[in-house]
N, C-alpha and C positions, 0 to 999 in steps of 0.2 A: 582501432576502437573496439573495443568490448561492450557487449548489450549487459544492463544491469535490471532486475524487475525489484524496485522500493516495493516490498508491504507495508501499510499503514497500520499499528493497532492501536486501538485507544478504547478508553472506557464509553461503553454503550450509552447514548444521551447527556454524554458530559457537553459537547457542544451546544445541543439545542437549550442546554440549561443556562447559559450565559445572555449577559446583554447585548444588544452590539456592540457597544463600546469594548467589552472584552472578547466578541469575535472575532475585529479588529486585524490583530495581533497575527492570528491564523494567516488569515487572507495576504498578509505582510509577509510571513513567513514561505507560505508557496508560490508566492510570486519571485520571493530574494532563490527559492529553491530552481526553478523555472529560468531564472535568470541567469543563474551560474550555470545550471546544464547549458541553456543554448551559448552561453562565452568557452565552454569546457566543450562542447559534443552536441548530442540533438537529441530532444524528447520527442520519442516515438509514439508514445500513448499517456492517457491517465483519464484516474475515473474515480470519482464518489459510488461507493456501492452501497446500494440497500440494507437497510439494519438485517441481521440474523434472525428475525422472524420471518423476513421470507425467504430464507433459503430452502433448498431441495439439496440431499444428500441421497448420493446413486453409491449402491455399494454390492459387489460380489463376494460372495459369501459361498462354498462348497456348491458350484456353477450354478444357481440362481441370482438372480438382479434383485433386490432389494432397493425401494423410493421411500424415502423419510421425510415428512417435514423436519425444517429445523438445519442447525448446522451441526459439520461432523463432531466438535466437542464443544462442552458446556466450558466457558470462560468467563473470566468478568471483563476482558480486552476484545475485542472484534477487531478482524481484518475490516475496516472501514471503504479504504483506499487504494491505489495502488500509481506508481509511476512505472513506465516503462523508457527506458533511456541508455544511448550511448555515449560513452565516456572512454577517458585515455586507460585509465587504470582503477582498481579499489579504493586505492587513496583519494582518487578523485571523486568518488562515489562515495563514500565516506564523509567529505565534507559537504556533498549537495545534502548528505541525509542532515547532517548536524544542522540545518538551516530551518529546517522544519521545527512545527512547533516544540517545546520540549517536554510537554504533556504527551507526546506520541512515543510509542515505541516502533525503530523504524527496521526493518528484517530486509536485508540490503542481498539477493541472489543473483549470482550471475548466471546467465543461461548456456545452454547446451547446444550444441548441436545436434541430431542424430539421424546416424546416417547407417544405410546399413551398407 
């Protein structure tokens, strides 16, 4: 198995603009996603994260720490979400992503190990 980390991006407020009736949909779609990971492998994590106004951006710069409000780039997408999951291969990670809503933009990475 291979660990895969879904990012979720979507437009900022586009969900809370909807009805239920059209939130629906969403909620169908990570559950059909949730579904297939545990018949394909096993979901390790996931998580709704806070709109980008409250982010904190840590950054080194010529060896000072700089803290920023805000997030590191101005977008009209936000990382909203994220799944963390094992799966057989890309391909299989691939079609968990395609299950999510199709308003999402899904940024499918696989992770590393590191070791020294």
């Amino acid at each position: 198995m291979k660990r895969y980390v879904f990012l979720i991006a979507y437009e900022a407020g586009h969900f809370d603009r909807l009805t239920p009736a059209e939130q629906e949909p969403f909620f169908t779609a990570h559950q059909a996603f949730s579904d297939y990971v545990a018949a394909h492998g096993s979901e390790l994590g996931s998580a709704a994260l806070a709109d980008t106004d409250t982010a904190t951006t840590v950054r080194h710069v010529d060896g000072a720490t700089t803290i920023s409000d805000g997030p590191f780039a101005e977008t009209v997408e936000m990382i909203g979400g994220y799944y963390d999951a094992e799966l057989p291969d890309m391909d299989h990670a691939i079609a968990a992503a395609a299950l999510l809503p199709p308003s999402y933009s899904v940024e499918i990475r696989p992770t590393v190990i590191i070791s020294r």
